[in-house]
N, C-alpha and C positions, 0 to 999 in steps of 0.2 A: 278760365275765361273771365277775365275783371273786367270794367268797366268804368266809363264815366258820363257824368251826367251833365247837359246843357242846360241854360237858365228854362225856368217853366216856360212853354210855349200851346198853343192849341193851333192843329192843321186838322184838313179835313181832305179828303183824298176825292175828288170829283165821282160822283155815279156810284160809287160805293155805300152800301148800308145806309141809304138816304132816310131819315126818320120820318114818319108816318105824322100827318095832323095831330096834335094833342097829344102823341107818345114823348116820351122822355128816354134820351139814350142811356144805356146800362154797358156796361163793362166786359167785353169778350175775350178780349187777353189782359191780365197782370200778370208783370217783371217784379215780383217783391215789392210793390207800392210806390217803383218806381219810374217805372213808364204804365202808361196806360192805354189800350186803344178801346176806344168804345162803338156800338152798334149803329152810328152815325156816319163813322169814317174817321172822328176826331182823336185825336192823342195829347196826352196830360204827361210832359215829365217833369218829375221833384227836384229841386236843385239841390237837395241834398248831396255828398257823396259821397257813397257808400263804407268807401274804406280809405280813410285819412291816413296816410302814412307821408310820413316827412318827407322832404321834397328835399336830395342831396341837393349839394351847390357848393361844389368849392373848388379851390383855385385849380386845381388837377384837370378840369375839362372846361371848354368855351363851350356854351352853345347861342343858338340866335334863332327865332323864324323867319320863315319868308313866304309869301303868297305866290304858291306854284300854279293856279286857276281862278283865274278872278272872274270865271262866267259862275262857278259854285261858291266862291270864296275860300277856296282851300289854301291852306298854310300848310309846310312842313317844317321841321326842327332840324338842325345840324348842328353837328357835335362834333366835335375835335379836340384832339389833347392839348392843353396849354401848351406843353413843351415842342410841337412839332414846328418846325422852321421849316424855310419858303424851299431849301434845299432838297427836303423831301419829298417823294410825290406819293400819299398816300392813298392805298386801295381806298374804294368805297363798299359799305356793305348800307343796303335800304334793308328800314324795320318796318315790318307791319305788322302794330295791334291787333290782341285778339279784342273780345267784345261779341260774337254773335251777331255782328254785322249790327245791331244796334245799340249799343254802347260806343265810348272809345276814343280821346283821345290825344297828340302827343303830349298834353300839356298834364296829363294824370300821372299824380305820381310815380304808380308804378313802373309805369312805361317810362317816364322818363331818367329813374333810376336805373333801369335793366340797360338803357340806353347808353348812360354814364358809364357804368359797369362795363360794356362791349367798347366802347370808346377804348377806355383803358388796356383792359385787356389786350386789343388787335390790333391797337394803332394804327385804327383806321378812321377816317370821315364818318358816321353815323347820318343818313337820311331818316327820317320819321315824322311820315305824311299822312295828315287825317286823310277820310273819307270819307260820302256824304253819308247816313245813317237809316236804317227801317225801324219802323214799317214807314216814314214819311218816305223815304227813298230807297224801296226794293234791289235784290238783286237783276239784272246785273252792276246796277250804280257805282257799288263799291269795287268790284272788277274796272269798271271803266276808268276810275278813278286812280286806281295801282298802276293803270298803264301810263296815265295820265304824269306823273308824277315820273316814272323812267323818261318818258315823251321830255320832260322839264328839264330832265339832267341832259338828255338830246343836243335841246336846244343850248343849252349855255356849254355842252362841248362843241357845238357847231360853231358858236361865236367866240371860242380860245381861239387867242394868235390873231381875233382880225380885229377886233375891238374890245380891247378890255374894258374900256369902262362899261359895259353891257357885261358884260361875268362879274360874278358875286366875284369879292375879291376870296374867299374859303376856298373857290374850285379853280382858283389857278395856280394851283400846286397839287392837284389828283391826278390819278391815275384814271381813267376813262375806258381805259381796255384792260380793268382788274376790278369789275363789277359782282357784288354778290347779294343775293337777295335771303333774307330772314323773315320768317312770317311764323308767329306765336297765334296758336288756336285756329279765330274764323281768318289771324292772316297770316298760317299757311296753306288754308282753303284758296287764299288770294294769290300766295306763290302758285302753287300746282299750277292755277290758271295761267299763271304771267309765263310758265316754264315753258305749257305747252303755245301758248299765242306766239312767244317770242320765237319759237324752235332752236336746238343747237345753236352759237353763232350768233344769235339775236341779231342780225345782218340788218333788220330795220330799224337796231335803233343805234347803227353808225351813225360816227366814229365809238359810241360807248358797245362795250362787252360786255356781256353777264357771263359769267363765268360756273357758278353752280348756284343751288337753290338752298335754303336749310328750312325743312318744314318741320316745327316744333308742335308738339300733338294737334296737327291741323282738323278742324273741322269739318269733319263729313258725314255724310247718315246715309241710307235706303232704305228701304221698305222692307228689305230681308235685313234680319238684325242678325246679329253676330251673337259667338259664344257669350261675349265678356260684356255683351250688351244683355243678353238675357237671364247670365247667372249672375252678374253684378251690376246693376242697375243703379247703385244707389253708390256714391264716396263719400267724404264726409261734408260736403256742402253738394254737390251736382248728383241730380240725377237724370233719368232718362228724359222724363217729364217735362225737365225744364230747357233740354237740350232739341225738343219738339215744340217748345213754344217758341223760340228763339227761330226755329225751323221755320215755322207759321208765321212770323211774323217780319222774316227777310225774304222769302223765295216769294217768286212772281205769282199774282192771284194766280189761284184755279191748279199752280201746280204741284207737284207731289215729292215726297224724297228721296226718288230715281231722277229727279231733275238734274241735268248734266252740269248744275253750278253745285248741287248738292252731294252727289254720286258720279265720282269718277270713272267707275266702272258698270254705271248702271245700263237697263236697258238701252236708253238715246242717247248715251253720251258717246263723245267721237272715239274711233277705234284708235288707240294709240300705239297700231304695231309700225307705223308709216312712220310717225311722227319722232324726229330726233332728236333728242331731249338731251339739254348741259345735262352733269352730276345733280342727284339729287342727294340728298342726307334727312332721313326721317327722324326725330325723335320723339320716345315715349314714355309717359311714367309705367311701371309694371302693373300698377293697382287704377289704372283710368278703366272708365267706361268705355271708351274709343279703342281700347289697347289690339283688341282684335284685328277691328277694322283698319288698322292703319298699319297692321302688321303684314293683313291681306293686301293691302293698296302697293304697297313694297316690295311684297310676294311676286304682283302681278308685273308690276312693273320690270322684275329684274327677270320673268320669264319671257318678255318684249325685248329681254338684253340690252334693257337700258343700265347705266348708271347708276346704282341704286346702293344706299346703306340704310340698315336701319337699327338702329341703338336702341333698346330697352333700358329706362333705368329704374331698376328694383326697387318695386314698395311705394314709387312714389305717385302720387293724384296729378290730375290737373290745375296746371296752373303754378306746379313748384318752381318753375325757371323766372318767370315773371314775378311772380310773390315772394321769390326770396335769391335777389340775383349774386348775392353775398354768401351763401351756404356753401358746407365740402361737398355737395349733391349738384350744384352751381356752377361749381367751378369745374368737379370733372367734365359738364358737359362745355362748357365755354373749350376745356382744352381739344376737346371730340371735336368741335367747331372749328378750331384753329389748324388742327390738322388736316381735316377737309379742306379750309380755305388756301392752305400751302400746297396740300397737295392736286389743289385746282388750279392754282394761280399760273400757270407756264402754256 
């Protein structure tokens, strides 16, 4: 779960922890000293960030943003291979950051090297659309905002063929009905969601198709922990602790983590034996805290006889796809990836 950091800001969340005459507010959640929320309602983030790694950029991939929500101000990133000409019409796959719903965004290195990286590989379009962030903007915000962002790509296939100069000129040469979605950590928390909103078919967001989903160790919790949550708690940077603050400090006041944006399978969340789900594709490292639970999530899902794969990769933590999208651990999954996406594409 990497992240990134926005320039220091202070908000303060209306009716929340409102301070007392003459008290001074005090600190309830810290992120590593790098976000803050305090007993007032307000939050303090450091513009530091955290993990400087070089920013690829070279002649091999285009990319550009573009403001896909101007009531949030959100932007997305699109990436394409230098080499691809008007004659092709290349699939699209959307990425969404991880981050714990508050970190996170296209323009942090990581992400936009892993980005580069899938470009390459799939020769395909690359979407990577921020979202707005917690604890200023709880969940469901950043769900809204994934939809928000497919909704984007809607619109500009609605408008191929009638009006070009209203389409970016990048999206008229896609493919529209050979959509695929990727979500690393809290965003394949956010695919799950879009998989089941959209159902099979994704019909409402013709003329575009989603095709299948890739949830790379997506984040999720309950209140009933799992094996590999209670005899391994701790990897070499994440533990459980910190996977509960993050908890706290995106799910909607007052709720818990059976909440149905948190726990797919929890008490309230909706029964997904109805629900007709594209392919999905689960990935995991062997040595995650999550490794259980997402093994269970897979389990259940392929006893609903959905669509369902799910890849273990031996030994490794969270976070190795995104932190090191250049590795032979990288690459076998990119090619795990690529066979899903072939063998969804038709």
């Amino acid at each position: 779960m990497t992240f990134f950091l926005s320039t220091k800001q202070q908000q303060t969340f209306p009716g929340k922890c409102q301070k007392k005459m003459g008290s001074l507010p005090h600190v309830v959640e810290d992120c590593f000293g790098l976000l803050k929320l305090y007993s007032d309602g307000s939050i303090s983030r450091n513009p530091e960030v955290p993990c400087p790694t070089p920013l690829l950029d070279d002649d091999s991939v285009l990319y550009k943003d573009l403001l896909f929500d101007a009531n949030w101000n959100l932007h997305l990133r699109l990436y394409k291979p230098s080499s691809s000409t008007s004659l092709e019409k290349l699939p699209i796959l959307f990425y969404f950051h991880g981050g714990g719903f508050c970190f996170g965004s296209r323009t942090f290195p990581h992400f936009h090297n892993l980005c580069a990286r899938l470009t390459k590989a799939f020769n395909m379009l690359i979407v990577a659309p921020d979202h707005r962030l917690a604890p200023e903007h709880r969940l469901p915000a950043a769900s809204d905002d994934a939809c928000l962002a497919l909704k984007w790509l809607q619109g500009q296939a609605a408008m191929h063929g009638k009006n070009v100069e209203d389409v970016d000129t990048w999206l008229t040469g896609v493919d529209f009905d050979r959509v695929f979605v990727l979500g690393d950590s809290s965003g394949g928390n956010l695919a799950h969601h879009l998989a089941v909103k959209l159902k099979a078919g994704s019909m409402e967001l013709a003329p575009v198709r989603v095709r299948g989903y890739v949830l790379v160790a997506p984040f999720f919790g309950g209140s009933v922990r799992t094996k590999s949550e209670l005899e391994q708690p701790c990897e070499a940077f994440w533990n459980l602790e910190m996977y509960d603050r993050f908890w706290r400090l995106s799910i909607p006041v007052g709720s818990t983590l059976d909440d149905p944006l948190v726990n797919p399978f929890g008490p309230c969340s909706q029964n997904l034996a109805e629900v007709p789900l594209d392919p999905i594709l689960v990935v995991v490292g062997g040595g995650e805290i999550l490794r259980d639970r997402l093994e269970d999530y897979a389990t259940r899902l392929k006893q609903l006889r959905k669509k369902v794969e799910f890849v273990e990769v031996e030994g490794q933590q969270h976070g190795f796809f995104t932190d090191h999208p250049f590795s032979d651990v990288a690459e076998k999954v990119i090619q795990r990836i690529r066979d899903f996406i072939l063998d969804n594409s038709n």
